[in-house]
GUNU-308970 format. One record per residue (C-alpha): residue number from 1; residue in one letter; y, x, z. Coordinates in steps of 0.02 Angstrom, whole numbers, plus 50000, padded with zeros to 5 digits. Example, Ala and Ser with C-alpha at 12.3 -4.5 7.8 and 13.67 -1.06 7.14 Angstrom:
% GUNU-308970
[1,"A",[49775,50615,50390]] [2,"S",[49947,50684,50357]] 
END
This chain:
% GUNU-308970
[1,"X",[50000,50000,50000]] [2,"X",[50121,50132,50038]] [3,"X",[50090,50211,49859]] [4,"X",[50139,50059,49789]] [5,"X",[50283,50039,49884]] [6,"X",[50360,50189,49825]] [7,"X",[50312,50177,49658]] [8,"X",[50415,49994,49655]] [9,"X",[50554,50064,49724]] [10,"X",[50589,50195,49588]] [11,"X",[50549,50056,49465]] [12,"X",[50651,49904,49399]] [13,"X",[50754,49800,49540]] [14,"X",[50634,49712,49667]] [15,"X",[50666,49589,49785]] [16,"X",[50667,49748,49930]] [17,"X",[50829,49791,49977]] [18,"X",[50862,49975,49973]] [19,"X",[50892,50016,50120]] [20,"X",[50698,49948,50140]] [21,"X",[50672,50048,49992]] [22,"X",[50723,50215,50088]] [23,"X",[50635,50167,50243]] [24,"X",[50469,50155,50114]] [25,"X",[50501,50303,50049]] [26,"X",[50521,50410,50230]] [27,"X",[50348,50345,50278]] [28,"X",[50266,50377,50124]] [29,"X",[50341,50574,50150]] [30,"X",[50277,50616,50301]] [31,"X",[50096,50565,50228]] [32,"X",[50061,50720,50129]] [33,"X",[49890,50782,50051]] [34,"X",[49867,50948,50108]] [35,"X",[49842,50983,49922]] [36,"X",[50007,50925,49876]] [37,"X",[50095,51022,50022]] [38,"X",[50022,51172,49967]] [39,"X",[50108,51134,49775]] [40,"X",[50238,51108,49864]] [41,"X",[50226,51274,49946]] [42,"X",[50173,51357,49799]] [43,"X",[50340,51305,49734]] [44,"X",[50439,51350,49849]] [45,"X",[50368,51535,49864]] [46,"X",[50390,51554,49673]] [47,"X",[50588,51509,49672]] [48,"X",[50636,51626,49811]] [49,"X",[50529,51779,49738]] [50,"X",[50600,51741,49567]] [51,"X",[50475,51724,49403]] [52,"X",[50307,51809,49426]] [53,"X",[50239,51943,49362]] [54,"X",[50113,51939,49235]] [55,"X",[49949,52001,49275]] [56,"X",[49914,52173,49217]] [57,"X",[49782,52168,49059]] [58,"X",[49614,52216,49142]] [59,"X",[49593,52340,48984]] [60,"X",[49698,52478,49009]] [61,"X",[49724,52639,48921]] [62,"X",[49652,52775,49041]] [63,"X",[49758,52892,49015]] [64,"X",[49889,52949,49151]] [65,"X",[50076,52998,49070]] [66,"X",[50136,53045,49228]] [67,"X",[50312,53100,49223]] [68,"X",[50336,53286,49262]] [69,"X",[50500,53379,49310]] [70,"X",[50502,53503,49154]] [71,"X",[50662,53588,49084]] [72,"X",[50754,53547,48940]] [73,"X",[50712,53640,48791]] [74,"X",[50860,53801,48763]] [75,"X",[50834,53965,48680]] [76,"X",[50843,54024,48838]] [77,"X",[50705,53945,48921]] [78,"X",[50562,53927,48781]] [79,"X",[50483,54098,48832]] [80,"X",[50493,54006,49045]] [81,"X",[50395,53839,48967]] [82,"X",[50249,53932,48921]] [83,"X",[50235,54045,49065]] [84,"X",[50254,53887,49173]] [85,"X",[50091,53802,49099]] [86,"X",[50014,53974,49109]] [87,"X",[50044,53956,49309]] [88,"X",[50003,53814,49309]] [89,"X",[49817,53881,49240]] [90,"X",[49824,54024,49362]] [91,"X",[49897,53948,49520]] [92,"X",[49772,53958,49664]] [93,"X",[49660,53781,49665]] [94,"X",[49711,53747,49850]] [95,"X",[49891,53708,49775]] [96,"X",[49842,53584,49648]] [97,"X",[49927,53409,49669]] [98,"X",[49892,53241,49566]] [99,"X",[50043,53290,49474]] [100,"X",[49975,53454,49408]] [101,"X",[49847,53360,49290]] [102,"X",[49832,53215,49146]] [103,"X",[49679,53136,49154]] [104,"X",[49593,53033,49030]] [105,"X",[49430,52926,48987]] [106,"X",[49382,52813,48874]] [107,"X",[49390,52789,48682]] [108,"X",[49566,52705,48709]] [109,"X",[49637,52895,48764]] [110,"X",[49704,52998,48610]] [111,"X",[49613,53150,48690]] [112,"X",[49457,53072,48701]] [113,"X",[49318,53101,48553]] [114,"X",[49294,52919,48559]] [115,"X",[49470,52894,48510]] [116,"X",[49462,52840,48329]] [117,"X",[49560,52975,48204]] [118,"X",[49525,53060,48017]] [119,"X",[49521,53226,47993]] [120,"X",[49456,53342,47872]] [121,"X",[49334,53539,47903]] [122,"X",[49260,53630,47780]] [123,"X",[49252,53455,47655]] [124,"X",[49182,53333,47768]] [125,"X",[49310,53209,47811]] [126,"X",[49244,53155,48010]] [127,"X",[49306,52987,48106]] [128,"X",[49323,53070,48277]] [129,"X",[49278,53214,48379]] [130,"X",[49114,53134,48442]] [131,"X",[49042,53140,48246]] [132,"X",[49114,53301,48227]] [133,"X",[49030,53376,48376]] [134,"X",[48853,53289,48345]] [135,"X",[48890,53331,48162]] [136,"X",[48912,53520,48219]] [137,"X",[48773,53535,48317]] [138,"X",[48643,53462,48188]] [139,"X",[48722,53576,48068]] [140,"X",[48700,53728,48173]] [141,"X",[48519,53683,48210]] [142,"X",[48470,53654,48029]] [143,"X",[48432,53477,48079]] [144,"X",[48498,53389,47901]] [145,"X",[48412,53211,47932]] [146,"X",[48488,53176,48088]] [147,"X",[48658,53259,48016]] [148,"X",[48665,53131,47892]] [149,"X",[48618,52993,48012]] [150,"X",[48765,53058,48106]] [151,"X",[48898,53050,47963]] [152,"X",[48833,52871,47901]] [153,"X",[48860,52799,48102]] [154,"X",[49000,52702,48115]] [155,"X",[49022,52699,48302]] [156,"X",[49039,52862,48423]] [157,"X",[48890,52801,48541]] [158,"X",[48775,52798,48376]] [159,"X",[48832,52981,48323]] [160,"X",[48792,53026,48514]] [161,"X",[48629,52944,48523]] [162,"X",[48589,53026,48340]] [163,"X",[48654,53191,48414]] [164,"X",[48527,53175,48568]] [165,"X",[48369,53189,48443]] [166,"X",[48433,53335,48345]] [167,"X",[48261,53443,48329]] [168,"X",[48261,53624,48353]] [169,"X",[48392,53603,48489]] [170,"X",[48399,53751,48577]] [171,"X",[48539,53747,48750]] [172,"X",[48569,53920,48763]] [173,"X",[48641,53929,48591]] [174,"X",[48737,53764,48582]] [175,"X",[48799,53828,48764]] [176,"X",[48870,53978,48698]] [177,"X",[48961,53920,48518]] [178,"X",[48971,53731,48576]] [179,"X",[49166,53769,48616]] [180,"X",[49208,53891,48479]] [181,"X",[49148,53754,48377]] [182,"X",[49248,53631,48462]] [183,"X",[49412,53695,48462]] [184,"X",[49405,53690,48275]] [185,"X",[49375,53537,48261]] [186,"X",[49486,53483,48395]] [187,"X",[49618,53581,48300]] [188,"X",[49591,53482,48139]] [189,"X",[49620,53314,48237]] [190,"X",[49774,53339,48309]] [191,"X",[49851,53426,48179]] [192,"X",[49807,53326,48057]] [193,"X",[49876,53177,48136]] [194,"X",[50063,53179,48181]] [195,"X",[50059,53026,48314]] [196,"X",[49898,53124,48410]] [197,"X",[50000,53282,48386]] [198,"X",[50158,53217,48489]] [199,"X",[50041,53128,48620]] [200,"X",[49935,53310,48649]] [201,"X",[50121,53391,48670]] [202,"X",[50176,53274,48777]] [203,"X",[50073,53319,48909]] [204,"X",[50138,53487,48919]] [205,"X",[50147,53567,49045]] [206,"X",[49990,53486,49131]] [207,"X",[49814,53534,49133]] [208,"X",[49708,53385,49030]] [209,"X",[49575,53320,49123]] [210,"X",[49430,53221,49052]] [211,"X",[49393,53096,49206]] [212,"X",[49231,53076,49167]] [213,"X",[49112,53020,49313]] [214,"X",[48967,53045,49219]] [215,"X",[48988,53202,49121]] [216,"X",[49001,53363,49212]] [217,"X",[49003,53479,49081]] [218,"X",[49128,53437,48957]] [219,"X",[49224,53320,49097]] [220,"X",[49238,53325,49281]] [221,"X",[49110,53229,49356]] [222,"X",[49250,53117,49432]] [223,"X",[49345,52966,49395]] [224,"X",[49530,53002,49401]] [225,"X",[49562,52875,49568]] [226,"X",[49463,52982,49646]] [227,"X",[49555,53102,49777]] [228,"X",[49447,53226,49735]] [229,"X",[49480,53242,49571]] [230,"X",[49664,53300,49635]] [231,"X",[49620,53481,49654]] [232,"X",[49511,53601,49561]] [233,"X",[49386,53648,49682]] [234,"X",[49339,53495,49721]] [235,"X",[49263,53447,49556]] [236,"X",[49108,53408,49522]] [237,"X",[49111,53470,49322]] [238,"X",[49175,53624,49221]] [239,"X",[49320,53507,49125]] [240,"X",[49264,53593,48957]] [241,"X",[49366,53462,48854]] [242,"X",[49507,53465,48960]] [243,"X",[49535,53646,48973]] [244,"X",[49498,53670,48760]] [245,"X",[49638,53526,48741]] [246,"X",[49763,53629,48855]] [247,"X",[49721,53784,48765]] [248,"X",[49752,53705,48597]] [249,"X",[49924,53605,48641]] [250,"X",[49991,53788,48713]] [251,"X",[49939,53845,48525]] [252,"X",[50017,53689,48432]] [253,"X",[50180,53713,48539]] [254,"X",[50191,53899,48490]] [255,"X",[50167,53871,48288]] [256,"X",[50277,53736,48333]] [257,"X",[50420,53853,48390]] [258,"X",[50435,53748,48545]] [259,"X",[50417,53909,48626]] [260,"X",[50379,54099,48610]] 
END
């Protein structure tokens, strides 16, 4: 009855008088679901906070551009830049802070050999750094079925898995020229394309770190939330990638003339 009430009395004239209308509508106020208080609520939260924030896209680049205090670029200073990513290098592990490193994981990161991008060695024209490695490695082992298998793949995880059942594999040898190897064709990609070339420089003068909690050769062994993946000696892999992208940047930056 006392929904009806106050439904009339925002209606067309009835016979209630309104000051019988206002009474209605006081009793009918105080009776409030607990489901419409909370809207209510709800409300009322939103307009003093202002508009909300949307919520952050659960698929996020994992890569960290953290903001680093680096000095402008003068004649004067090149020579300083480089020597300052060389300490950086050198610097004893117990001083390592967050701040010191750019990690990365994850096909979405332009350092990763997931990361989709063309480039060209010695005629074969490779769609990352994942084919070009697995490529590499069948190569080197004579392995020519599983090299082609590897260059038809259309998806990094496929060139991996190919890469896996190269025969003849031999670790001490792949262990040895694996990074020569790399570098090359690490080379290729990011000078081959200018967008990856001004992300790798950008970096500078961090160390790149390949958060990888699962690979502790050619990564860390460590997400990059993890505190210890903050400081060198508290890693649980060799950083292989990381360390071969940091060497190479230094190189791009000094044909570059960034610095001497």
């Amino acid at each position: 009855p006392g929904k009806e009430k106050v439904i009339e009395s925002h209606g067309n004239n009835s016979s209630n008088s309104p000051q019988k209308s206002r009474e209605t509508l006081n009793s009918t106020a105080v009776k409030k679901t607990p489901q419409k208080q909370k809207m209510e609520n709800d409300t009322t939260n939103l307009s003093q906070k202002g508009t909300p924030q949307k919520k952050k896209d659960k698929k996020e680049t994992r890569f960290s551009p953290i903001s680093f205090d680096i000095p402008k670029k003068t004649d004067n200073s090149r020579s300083w830049r480089k020597e300052y990513s060389l300490k950086l290098l050198q610097q004893d592990k117990r001083l390592d802070k967050r701040e010191h490193f750019c990690f990365f994981f994850g096909k979405d990161a332009p350092f990763s050999n997931f990361h989709p991008a063309r480039f060209t060695v010695d005629g074969e024209t490779y769609t990352c750094s994942e084919q070009f490695m697995m490529h590499q490695k069948a190569v080197l082992f004579r392995d020519r079925f599983h090299a082609g298998e590897i260059m038809k793949a259309k998806v990094p995880l496929q060139m991996k898995k190919f890469g896996r059942k190269v025969q003849n594999f031999n670790a001490d040898i792949w262990g040895a020229r694996s990074e020569k190897i790399m570098k090359r064709g690490l080379k290729a990609k990011f000078t081959e394309n200018e967008h990856l070339k001004r992300e790798l420089i950008n970096t500078f003068p961090r160390i790149l770190v390949e958060a990888s909690p699962r690979d502790r050769l050619w990564g860390i062994g460590l997400g990059a939330k993890n505190e210890k993946a903050h400081c060198r000696l508290t890693w649980r892999g060799k950083n292989k990638l990381g360390y071969l992208l940091t060497d190479i940047r230094n190189e791009i930056m000094e044909e570059e003339g960034l610095f001497h």
